[in-house]
Structure formats: C-alpha cells, structure tokens
C-alpha positions in Angstrom: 22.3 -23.9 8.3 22.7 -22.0 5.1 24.7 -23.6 2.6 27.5 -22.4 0.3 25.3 -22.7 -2.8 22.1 -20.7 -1.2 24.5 -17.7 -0.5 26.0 -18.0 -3.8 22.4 -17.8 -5.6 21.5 -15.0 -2.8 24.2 -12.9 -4.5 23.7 -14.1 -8.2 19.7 -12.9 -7.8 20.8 -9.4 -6.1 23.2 -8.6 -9.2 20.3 -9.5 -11.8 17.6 -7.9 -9.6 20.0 -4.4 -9.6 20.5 -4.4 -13.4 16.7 -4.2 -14.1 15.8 -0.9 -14.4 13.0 -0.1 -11.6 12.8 3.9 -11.2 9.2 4.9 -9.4 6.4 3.8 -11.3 8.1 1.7 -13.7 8.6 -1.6 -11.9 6.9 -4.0 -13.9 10.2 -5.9 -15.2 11.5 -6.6 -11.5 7.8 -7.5 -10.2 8.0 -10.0 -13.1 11.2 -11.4 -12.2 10.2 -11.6 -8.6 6.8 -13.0 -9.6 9.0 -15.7 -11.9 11.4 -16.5 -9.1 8.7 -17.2 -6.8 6.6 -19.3 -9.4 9.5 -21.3 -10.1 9.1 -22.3 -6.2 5.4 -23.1 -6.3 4.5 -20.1 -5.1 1.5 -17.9 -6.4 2.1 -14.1 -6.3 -0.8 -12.0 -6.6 -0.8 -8.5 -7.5 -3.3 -5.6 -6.0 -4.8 -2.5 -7.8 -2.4 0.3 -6.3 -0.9 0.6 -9.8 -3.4 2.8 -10.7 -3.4 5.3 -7.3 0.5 5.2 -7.6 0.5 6.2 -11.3 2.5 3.0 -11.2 2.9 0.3 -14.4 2.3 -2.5 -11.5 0.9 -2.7 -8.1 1.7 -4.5 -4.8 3.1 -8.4 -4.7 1.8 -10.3 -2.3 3.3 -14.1 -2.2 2.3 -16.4 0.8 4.5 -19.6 1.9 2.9 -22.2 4.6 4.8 -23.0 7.6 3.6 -25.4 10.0 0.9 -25.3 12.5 1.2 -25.4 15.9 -1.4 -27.3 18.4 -3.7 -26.6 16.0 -3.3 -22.7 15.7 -1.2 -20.6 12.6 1.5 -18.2 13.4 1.8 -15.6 10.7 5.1 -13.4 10.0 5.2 -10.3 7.3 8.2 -9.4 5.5 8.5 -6.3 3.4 10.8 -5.2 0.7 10.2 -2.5 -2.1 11.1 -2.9 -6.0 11.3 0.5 -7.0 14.4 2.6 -6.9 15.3 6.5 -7.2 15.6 7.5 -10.5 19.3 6.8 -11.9 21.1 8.6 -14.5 23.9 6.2 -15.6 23.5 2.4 -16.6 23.6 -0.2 -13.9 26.1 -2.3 -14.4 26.2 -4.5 -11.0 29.8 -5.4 -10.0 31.8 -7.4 -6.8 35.0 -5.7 -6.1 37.1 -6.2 -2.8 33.8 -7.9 -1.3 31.5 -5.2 -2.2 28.8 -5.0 -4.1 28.9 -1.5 -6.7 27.9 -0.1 -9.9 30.5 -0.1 -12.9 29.0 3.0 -13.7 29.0 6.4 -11.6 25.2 6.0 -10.2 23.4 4.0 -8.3 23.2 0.8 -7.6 20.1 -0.2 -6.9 21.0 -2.3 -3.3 18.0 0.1 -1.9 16.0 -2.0 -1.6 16.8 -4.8 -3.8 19.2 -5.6 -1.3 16.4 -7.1 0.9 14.1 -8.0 -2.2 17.0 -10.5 -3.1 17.5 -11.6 0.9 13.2 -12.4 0.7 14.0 -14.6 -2.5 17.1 -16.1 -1.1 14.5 -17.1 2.4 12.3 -18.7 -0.4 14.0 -21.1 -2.1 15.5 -21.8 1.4 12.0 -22.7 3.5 10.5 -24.2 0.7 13.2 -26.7 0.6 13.2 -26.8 4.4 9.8 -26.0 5.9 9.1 -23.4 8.1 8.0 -23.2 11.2 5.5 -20.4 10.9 3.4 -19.0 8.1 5.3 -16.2 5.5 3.9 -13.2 4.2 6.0 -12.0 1.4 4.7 -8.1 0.4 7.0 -6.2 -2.3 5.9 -3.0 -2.9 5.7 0.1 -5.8 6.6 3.6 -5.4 8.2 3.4 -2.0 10.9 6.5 -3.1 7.7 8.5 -3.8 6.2 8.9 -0.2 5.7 5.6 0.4 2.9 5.4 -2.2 2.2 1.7 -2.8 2.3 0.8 1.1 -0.2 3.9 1.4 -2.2 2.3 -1.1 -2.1 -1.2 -0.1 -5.0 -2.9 1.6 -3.1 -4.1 4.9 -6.9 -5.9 5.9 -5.3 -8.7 3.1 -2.6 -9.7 5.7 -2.7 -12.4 8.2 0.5 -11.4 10.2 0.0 -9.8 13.4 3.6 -8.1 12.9 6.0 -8.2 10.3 9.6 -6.4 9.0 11.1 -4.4 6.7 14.3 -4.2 5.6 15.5 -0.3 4.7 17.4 1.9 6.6 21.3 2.0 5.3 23.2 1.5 8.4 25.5 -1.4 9.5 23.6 -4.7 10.4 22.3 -4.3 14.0 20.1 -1.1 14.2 16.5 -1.5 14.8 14.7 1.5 14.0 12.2 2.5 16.7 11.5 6.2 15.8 10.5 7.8 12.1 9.5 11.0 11.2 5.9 12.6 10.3 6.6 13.9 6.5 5.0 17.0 4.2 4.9 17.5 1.0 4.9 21.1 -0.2 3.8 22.2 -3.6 3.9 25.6 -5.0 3.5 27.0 -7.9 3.9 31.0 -8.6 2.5 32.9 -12.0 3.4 36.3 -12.9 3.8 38.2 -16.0 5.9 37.1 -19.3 7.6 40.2 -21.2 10.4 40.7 -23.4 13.6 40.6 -20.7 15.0 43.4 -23.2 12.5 45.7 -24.5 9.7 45.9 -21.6 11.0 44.1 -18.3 9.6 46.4 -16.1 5.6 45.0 -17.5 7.2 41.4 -16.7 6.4 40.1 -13.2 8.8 37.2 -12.4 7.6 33.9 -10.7 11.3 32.9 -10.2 12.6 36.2 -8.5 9.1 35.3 -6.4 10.0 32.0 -5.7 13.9 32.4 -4.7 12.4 35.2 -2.4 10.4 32.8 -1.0 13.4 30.1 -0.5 15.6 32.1 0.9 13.1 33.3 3.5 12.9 29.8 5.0 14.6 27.8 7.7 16.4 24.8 5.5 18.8 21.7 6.6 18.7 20.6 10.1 16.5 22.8 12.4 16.8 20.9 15.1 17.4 17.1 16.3 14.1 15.7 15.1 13.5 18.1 12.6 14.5 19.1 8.7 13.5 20.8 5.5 14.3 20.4 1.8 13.5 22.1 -1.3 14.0 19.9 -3.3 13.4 21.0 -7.0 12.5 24.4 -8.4 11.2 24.8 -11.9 10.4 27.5 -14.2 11.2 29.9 -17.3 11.2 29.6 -21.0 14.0 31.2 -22.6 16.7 33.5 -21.6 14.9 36.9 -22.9 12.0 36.5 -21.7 10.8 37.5 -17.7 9.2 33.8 -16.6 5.6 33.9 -16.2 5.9 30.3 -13.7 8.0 29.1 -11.4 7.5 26.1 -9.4 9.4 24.6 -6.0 8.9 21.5 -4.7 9.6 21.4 -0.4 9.4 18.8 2.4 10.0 18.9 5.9 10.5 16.0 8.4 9.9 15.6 12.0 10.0 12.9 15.0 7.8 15.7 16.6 4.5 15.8 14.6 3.4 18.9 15.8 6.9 20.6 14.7 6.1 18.9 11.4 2.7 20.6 11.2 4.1 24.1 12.3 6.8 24.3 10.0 5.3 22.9 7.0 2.6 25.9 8.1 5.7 28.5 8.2 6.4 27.7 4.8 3.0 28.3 3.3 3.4 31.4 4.9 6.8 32.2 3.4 5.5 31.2 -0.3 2.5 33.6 0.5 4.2 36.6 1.6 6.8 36.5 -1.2 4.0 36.1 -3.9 2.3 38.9 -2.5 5.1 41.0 -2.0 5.1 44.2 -4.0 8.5 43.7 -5.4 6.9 40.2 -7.0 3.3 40.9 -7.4 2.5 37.2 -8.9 -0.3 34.4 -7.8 0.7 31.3 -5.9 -1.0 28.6 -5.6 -0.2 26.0 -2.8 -0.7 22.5 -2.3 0.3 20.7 1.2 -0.1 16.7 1.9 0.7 14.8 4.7 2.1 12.0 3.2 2.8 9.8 5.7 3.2 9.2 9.6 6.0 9.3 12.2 6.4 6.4 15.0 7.8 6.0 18.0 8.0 1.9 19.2 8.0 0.7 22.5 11.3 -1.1 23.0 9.6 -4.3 24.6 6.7 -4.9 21.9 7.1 -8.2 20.2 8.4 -7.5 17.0 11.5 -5.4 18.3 12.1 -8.6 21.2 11.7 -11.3 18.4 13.9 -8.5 16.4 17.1 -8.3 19.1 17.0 -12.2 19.6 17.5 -12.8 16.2 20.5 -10.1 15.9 22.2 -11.7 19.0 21.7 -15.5 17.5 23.7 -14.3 14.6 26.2 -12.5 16.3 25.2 -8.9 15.9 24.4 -6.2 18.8 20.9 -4.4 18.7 21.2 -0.5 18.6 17.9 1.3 18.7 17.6 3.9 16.0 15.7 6.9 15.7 15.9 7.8 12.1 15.2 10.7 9.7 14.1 8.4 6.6 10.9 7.2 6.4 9.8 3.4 5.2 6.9 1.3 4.0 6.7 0.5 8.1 5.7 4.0 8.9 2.6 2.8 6.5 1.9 -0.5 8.0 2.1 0.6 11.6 -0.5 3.2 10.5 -2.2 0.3 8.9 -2.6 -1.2 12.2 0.3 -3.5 11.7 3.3 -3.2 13.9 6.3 -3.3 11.8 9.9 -2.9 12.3 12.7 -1.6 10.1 16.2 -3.0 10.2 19.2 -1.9 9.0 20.5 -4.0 6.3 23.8 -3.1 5.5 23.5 -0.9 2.7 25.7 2.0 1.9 25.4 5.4 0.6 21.8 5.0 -0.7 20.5 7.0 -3.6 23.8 8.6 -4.2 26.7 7.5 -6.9 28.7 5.1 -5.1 26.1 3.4 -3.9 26.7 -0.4 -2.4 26.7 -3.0 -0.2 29.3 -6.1 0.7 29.0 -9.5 0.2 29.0 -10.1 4.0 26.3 -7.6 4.5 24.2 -9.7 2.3 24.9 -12.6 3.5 24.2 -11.7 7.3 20.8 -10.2 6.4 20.0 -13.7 5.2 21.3 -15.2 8.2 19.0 -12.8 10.3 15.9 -13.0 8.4 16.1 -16.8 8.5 16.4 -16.4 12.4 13.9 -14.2 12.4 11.1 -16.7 11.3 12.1 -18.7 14.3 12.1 -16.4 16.7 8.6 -15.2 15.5 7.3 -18.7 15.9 8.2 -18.7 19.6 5.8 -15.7 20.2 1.8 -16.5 20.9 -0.7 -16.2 18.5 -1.9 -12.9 17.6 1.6 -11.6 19.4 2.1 -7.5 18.0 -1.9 -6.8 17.5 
C-alpha cells in the first residue's frame, strides 16, 4: 500500500523535475537529478554513448533494481520514461491549483514526460524500501521529441526484460495504445536567385514563392483515419528588399498504414520537385527524406497488454485500446525486438501552453505502475520474446 508520505514526495520530485529546463539535446541537468535521486537509493545509473548520434549533451540512463528470484529463475520488467521536453518559450514555474498540476507561466509544463519520469522515481524509493518481486529495468531516454532519437540510438541488446512499458500518450488513465504510426521526415531546401526587390526583381528567382507553390500543392491535416501531414516550419530570406535566394520547409507525414506513409511522403517529393522546376520559379531543390521511425500494431492478447489490463482493473481503471497518431520511444523498442506498451498517463494538453496534469492522475499512475511489477511477475520466464 502506498503511503501518504510516498505520494507526497511523488509530487514534490514531479514539481522539481518540471522546473529544470530539458528542451531536446539539453538534458544533462535532469539526467543528473535523476542519476542523484537514484544514487541516493543505492542504485547505479549508467549512461550510454547516444549523446553523440543525438547531438545530445547526455545519453541514455539505464538504472537496474533486483527483485527476487523465483525457483531459481529471474523475471525482468522494463520501464521507460524520456527527460527531454519540446522546446518552451516562457519560464517554468511548476504550480498546484484546484488539484492540478500547471505552469505559472503561459508555456509548457513539462508533465510530458516528466510526468512518468517522477512516477519511475516515486516506484524506486518505494521497492527499495519494499522489495520487489521481479527484476526492474529503469531506461530514461534523450531526444524523444526529436523522432525518437535516443531510443533509436539505444543499444536494446543491454536489456534483460523480455517486455517492458512506457508511459506517454496524453489521454485519461486507462488507454493502452496498441497501434502507432510509421513517420517521415521531409527536408527541403530550394535556391534561386538574390536581386535587388526594387531595382532588378525580374533577374531575382525566389526560393520562397517556390516553396509556398510547393505547399500549397500538397494534401495537409488529416487525409484520412490513419493518415496526416505537417509542414511544420518554413525558413528563408534575408531582408525585405531583397528577392530570397533560399527557402527551406520542413514536412512530416504519419500513417498506421505504412505503405500510405511511403506513398505520400513520395507525393510530396514530387510536389517540392515540380514547383522548383516550374518555369514561374526556376530554382534548385534539394531533398532529403528519412524514415524515422516505425508504426505497430499489437496483438491484444500478448503478454505485456494482459499484464497491462490486469493491472488497470486492480486499480480501478477500465482498459480502452488505442490506436494513436503520436509516436513513442515503444515504437523504437518493439523495432528493437522488445515488445513494449504505451499507456496513457493522464497528462493534458501536451506541448501546448496550458499544459498539465492533476494530482490524482499522478498519483494513479503510481498506483498502476506499482501493480504493474506484480502482475509482470506472474507471467513465465521469457513471457513477451
């Protein structure tokens, strides 16, 4: 049973976790405190090389705690969080109002995903104290908002668990996600001709007029139920009198059909082709497409999502399957070759301003997770590979 003071500290770690700055690639200060925290308990974190493939000031955290054997054999169970956040643009100034957990400040907050990093601490201190009975692999990871980078880079061969968790999609306690989508990256990056915007803009090619062409010859939003596209960003120009000689636009799409995903991200080469080599535009493109990561689809009745809905139930929440349009470090792992599931933790409006999470949404994740380990030591050796 989880006592008033381990909720209290679950909460007092969450509010100090959120107010250390952790954009992408800069979350060495929150590794530290997580690597401190976790000292403090007699447990050794050790960090991999995926800083330097990230582009990241820190790598991976690995921590492992011993649970108890069982006729002679060791159950292992993995449990995911990541320490960076999107990049915010106000201070964070962590506050409790009405039972909810926001920022003073119009930005984010930070509970994605320190939400769950706190929840992993919180399990800690509690199964040190108590024992557990199975093994716990502790895995915080870097430049998770970027694609998933550190889980990409991270050497899953390291792990013991045959299946594991994370904890990431903002919905209300309950949903187990059992569907994520196959993601691209889309680079491009159009040259023309500079002039003076004044004197001579007819001997001026511009690389934004190319690039809008191009956007607003593509499909964006929701095409259909599995599938989307973004562009995201779009760069370019150097002063107000002068015809831009680059423009760059930054695009993703986003399918639970992976050969939609392929297609589409294909249509928009095209569109970024056609418009640089439009007569109109005239400029060179160059193009650059990446995979970045992998869509699933779970089978309801494999271990992890069984031990998954038990553990809801015990705590007195109803499993609802998910199918989401967010990716997570599981679609990583899973590609890894180690079945992992994401679960809802309660988290609200993620990586907008306004961003937060309640008390009680904290505290039953902690419930869960705790429930969780036992249900995972129920399951046979080598259960989920």
């Amino acid at each position: 049973m989880l006592g008033a003071a381990e909720r209290r500290y679950l909460n007092d770690i969450f509010g100090e976790l959120c107010a250390i700055a952790s954009p992408s690639r800069q979350e060495r200060a929150c590794a530290r405190r997580v690597s401190e925290e976790l000292a403090g308990l007699g447990i050794e974190t050790v960090e991999d090389d995926a800083a330097a493939a990230v582009g990241s000031d820190c790598g991976n955290l690995l921590a492992r705690i011993d649970g108890r054997t069982h006729d002679g054999e060791r159950r292992s169970l993995l449990l995911c969080a990541h320490l960076d956040t999107v990049p915010h643009t106000a201070p964070i100034e962590p506050v409790v109002r009405d039972g909810m957990w926001e920022n003073e400040h119009d930005g984010i907050l930070g509970a994605d995903n320190k939400a769950a990093v706190a929840m992993l601490l919180a399990l800690a201190r509690h199964v040190r104290r108590e024992g557990s009975p199975i093994d716990i692999e502790l895995l915080f990871t870097v430049g998770e908002e970027i694609s998933l980078a550190g889980s990409r880079a991270f050497d899953a061969t390291r792990l013991r668990s045959g299946f594991g968790y994370v904890f990431d999609h903002a919905s209300p306690i309950g949903g187990v996600v059992v569907g994520s989508p196959t993601h691209y990256r889309i680079d491009a990056e159009f040259r023309g001709a500079a002039a003076h915007a004044g004197i001579r803009p007819e001997d001026g090619r511009s690389a934004i007029v190319a690039a809008a062409s191009a956007i607003a010859s593509m499909r964006h939003g929701r095409i259909d139920t599995e599938t989307t596209v973004n562009v995201g960003t779009i760069e370019g120009g150097t002063a107000i009198n002068v015809v831009p000689e680059r423009c760059s636009l930054l695009a993703e799409v986003r399918s639970l059909d992976a050969d939609a995903a392929d297609s589409l991200a294909a249509e928009i080469v095209d569109r970024v082709h056609e418009a640089a080599n439009d007569p109109a535009h005239d400029c060179d493109v160059d193009v650059r497409v990446q995979r970045t990561f992998e869509g699933f689809r779970l089978s309801p009745g494999i271990p992890a999502i069984r031990a998954a809905e038990a553990a809801l139930r015990v705590c007195g929440y109803e499993p609802e399957h998910i199918v989401s349009g967010g990716g997570s470090d599981a679609n990583a792992l899973i590609v890894a070759g180690v079945p992992t599931v994401n679960l809802a933790n309660g988290t609200e409006r993620n990586h907008e301003p306004g961003e937060r999470v309640s008390v009680a949404a904290l505290d039953g994740m902690l419930d869960v997770v705790l429930a969780l380990v036992h249900e995972a030591a129920t399951l046979p050796v080598g259960a989920g590979r």
